[in-house]
Legacy VTK file of the C-alpha trace (Angstrom):
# vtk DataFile Version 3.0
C-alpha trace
ASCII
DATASET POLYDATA
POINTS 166 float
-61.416 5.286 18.169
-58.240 7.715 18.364
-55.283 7.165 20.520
-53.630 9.455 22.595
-49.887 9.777 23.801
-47.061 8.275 22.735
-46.918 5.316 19.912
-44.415 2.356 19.762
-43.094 3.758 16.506
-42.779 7.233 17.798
-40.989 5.878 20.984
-38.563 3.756 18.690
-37.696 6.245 16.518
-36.793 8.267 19.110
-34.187 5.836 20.630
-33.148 5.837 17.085
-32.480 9.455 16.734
-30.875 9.827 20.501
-28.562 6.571 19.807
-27.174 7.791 16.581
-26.504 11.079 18.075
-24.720 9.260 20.619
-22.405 7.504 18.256
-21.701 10.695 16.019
-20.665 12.083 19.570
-18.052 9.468 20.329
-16.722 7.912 17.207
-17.011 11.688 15.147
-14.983 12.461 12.365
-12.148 13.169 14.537
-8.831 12.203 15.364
-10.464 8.368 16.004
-11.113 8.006 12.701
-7.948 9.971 11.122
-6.193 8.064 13.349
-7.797 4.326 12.259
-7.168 5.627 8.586
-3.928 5.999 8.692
-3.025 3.067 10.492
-4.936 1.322 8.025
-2.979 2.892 4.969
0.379 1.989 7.069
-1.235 -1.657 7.289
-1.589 -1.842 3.507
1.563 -0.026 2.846
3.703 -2.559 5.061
2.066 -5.638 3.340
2.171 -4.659 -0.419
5.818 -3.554 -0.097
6.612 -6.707 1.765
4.787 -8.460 -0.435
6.414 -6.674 -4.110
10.360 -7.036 -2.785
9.299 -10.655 -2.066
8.410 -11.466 -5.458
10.989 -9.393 -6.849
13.741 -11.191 -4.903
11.480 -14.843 -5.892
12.661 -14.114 -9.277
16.458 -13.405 -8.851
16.488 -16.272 -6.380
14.449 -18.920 -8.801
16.240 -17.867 -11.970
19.976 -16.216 -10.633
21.261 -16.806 -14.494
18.748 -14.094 -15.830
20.306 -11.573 -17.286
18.268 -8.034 -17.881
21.365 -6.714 -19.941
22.006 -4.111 -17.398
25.806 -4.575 -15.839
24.012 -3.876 -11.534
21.568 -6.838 -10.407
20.976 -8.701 -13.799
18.957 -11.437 -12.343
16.776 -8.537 -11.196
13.577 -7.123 -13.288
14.840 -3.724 -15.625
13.779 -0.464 -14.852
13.351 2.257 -16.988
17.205 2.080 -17.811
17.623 5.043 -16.651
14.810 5.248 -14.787
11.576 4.187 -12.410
8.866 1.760 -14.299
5.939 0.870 -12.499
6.310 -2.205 -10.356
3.572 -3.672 -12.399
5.215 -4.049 -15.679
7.971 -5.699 -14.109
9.332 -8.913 -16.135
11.446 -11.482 -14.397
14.561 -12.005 -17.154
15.287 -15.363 -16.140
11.814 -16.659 -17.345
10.847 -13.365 -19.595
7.350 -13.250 -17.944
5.804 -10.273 -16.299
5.839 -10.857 -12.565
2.194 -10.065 -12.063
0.740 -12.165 -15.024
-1.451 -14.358 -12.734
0.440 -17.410 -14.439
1.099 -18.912 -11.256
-1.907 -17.428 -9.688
-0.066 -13.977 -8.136
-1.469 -10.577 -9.634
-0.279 -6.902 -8.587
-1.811 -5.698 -5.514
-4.866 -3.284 -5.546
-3.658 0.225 -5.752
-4.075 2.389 -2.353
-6.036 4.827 -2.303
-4.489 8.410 -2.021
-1.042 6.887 -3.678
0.551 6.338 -6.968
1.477 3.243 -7.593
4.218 1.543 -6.630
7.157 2.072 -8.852
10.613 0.126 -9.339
14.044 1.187 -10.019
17.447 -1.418 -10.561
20.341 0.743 -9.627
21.992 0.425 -6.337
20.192 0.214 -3.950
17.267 -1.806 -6.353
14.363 -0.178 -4.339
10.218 -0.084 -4.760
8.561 3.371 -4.122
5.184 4.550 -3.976
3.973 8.075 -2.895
1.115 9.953 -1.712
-0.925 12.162 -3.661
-1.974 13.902 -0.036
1.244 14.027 1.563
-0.350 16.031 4.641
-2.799 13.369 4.873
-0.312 10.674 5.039
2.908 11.675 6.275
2.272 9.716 9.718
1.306 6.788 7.914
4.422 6.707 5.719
6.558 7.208 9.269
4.714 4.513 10.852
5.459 2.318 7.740
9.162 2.650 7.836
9.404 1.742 11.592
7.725 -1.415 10.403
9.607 -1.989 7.592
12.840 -1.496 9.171
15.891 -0.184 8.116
15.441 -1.184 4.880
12.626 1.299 4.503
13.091 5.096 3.834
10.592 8.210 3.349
9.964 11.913 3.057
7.084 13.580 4.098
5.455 12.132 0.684
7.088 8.817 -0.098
8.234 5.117 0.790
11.055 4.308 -0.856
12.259 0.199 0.242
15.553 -1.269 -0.720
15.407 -4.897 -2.521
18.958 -5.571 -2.487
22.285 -3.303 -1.778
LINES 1 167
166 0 1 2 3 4 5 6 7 8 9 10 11 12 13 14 15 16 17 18 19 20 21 22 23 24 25 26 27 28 29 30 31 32 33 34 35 36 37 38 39 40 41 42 43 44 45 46 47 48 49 50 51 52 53 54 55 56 57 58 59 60 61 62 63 64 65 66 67 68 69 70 71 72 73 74 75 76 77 78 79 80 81 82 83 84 85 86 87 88 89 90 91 92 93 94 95 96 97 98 99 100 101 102 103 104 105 106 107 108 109 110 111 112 113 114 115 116 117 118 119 120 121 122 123 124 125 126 127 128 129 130 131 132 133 134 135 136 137 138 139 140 141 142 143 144 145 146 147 148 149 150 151 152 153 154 155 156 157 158 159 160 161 162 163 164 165
């Protein structure tokens, strides 16, 4: 015997269909979600800068006798001399061990997407910088990060520059 009309199946997809219509209608690809992107890139750029001058300034403050051989902040990692290095080849000079070694169980942050990575120069200011390969993308989020970060936090319309020490 056939059935006629409608099915359960048919009717759920249906609901199916109309609901995730509904959702692409609301949520979109719009400003909602360029919006929750960004704050989400000024989230991780707040927390991995807070978190790199604070392990920076760990190892001038748990070894101030280091001395890097540069005559500015010598208790403070070496840069390129002259020079930016990337923040994750930075060696403390009071113990000689790269900061990020996972000796004492701390590794380098996960890179952000849609940046460079963060990169470290001892001059005066000492300051960490990281920049955006989609500046136009990101120049909000970079804003937004240096109103959280204070006045010790800087940027362009393409990158976060934050001071260490004076």
């Amino acid at each position: 015997m056939r059935q006629s009309g409608f099915s359960v199946l048919t009717v759920i997809l249906l609901t199916v269909v109309v609901a995730a219509g509904l959702v692409y209608l609301l949520i979109g690809v719009g400003p909602n979600v360029a919006g929750m992107m960004s704050s989400q890139k000024t989230t991780q750029l707040v927390a991995q800068a807070q978190f790199i001058v604070h392990r920076i300034a760990k190892c001038a403050t748990d070894y101030p006798n280091g001395n890097n051989g540069q005559a500015t902040h010598s208790a403070y990692p070496l840069d390129g001399n002259p020079g930016a290095i990337s923040a994750s080849l930075l060696v403390c000079p009071g113990n000689a061990q790269n900061l990020w070694s996972g000796v004492d169980g701390v590794y380098f942050p996960v890179p952000i997407s849609d940046f460079a990575g963060w990169t470290y120069t001892n001059s005066s200011p000492v300051t960490i910088s990281i920049t955006s390969n989609q500046p136009a993308a990101y120049a909000g989020a970079l804003a937004d990060a240096v109103t959280r970060l204070g006045p010790v936090a800087s940027s362009t319309d393409s990158t976060l520059t934050v001071k260490v020490i004076e």
